[in-house]
C-alpha positions as CSV (number, residue, x, y, z in Angstrom):
1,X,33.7,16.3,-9.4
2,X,31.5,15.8,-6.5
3,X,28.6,13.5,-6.7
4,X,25.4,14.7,-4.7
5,X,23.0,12.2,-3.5
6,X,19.2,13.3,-4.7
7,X,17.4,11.3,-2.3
8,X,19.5,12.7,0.7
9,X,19.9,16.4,-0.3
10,X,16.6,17.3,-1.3
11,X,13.9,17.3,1.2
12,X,11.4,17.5,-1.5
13,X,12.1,14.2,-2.7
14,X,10.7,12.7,0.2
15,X,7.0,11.9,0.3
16,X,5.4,12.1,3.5
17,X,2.1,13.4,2.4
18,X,0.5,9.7,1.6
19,X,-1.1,7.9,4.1
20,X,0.0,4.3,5.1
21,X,-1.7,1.7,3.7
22,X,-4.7,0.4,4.5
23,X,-5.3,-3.2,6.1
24,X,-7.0,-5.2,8.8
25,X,-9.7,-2.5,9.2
26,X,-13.3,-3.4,10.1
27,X,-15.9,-1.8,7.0
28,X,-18.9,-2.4,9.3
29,X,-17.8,0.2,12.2
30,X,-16.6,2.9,9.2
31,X,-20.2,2.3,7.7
32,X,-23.3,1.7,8.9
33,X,-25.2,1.8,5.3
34,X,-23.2,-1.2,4.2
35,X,-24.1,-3.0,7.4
36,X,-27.9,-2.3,7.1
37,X,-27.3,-3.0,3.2
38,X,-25.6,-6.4,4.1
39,X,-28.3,-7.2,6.6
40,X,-31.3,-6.4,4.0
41,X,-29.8,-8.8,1.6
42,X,-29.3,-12.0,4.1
43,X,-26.0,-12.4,3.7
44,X,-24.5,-15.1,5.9
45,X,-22.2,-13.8,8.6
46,X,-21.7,-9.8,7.8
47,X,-18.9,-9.5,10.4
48,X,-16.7,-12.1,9.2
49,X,-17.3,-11.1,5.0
50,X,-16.5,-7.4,6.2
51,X,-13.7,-8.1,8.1
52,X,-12.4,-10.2,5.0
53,X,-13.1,-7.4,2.7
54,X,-10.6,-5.4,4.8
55,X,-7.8,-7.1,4.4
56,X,-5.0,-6.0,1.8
57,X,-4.9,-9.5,0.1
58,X,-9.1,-8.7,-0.7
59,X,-8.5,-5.4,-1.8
60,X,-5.1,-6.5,-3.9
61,X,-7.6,-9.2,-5.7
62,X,-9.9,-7.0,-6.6
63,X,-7.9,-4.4,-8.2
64,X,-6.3,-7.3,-10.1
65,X,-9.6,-8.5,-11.3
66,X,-10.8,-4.8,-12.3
67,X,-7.3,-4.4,-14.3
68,X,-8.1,-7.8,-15.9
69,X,-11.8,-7.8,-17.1
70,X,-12.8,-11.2,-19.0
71,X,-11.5,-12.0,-22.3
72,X,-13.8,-14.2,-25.0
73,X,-11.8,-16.4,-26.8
74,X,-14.0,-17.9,-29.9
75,X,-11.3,-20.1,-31.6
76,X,-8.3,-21.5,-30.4
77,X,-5.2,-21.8,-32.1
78,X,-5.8,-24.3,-35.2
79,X,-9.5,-22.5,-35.8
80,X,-11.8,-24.4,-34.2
81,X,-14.5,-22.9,-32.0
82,X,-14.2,-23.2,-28.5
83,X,-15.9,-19.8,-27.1
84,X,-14.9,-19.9,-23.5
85,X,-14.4,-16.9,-21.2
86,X,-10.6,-16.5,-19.4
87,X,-10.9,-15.2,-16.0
88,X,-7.6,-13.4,-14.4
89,X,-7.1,-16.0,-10.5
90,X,-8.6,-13.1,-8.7
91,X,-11.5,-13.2,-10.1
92,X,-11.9,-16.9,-9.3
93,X,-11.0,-15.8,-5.6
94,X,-13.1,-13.2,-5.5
95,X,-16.1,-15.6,-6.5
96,X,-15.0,-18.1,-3.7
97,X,-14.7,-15.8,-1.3
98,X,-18.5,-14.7,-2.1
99,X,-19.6,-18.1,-2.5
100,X,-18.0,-19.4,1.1
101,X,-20.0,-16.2,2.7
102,X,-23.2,-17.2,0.5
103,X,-23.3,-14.1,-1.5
104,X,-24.0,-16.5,-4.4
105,X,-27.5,-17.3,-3.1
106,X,-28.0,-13.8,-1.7
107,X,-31.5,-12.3,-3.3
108,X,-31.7,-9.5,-5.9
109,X,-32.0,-5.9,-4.9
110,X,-35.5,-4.7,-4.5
111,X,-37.0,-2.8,-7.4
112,X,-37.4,0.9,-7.7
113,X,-41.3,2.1,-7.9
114,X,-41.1,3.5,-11.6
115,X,-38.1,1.8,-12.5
116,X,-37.8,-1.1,-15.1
């Protein structure tokens, strides 16, 4: 009996229709509306926060902390009340990360006339 190898014999198996993965690009030269959004709301140093969103490790945190929302935990384990949020890491380095930029202090987007 002769054994075939999938991964060599069949060009289909191959992907080559994905692009690489993204890192180390600058968010600010792909987007001008997110510079003049990041300018309107004083943030600190826009460069350096958008140069930091671009890296892998950012965009790895992030899609941890979106798989990982929040959980509310109102008694622990002998029935007492404790009512305290868990928060998956990334979301605790996500918050630093906007805090050491001063995003934390950043003001509130303008209302919309007719809007409440």
């Amino acid at each position: 009996m002769t054994r075939i190898d999938a991964r060599s014999s069949f060009s289909t198996h191959r992907v080559a229709n994905q692009r690489p993965p993204l890192a180390g690009f600058d968010p600010l030269a792909c987007d001008p509306a997110l510079g003049a959004a990041l300018t309107r709301y004083a943030v600190g140093d826009r460069t350096a926060l958008a140069l930091e969103a671009g890296f892998a490790e950012a965009r790895e945190h992030g899609r941890l902390a979106d798989e990982h929302p929040p959980e509310l935990r109102t008694h622990d384990r002998y029935g007492n009340r404790v009512d305290e949020v868990d928060f998956h890491p990334s979301r605790h380095w996500l918050m630093s990360r906007a805090i050491d930029h001063g995003m934390h202090a950043a003001r509130n987007a303008p209302a919309v006339p007719g809007s409440r």
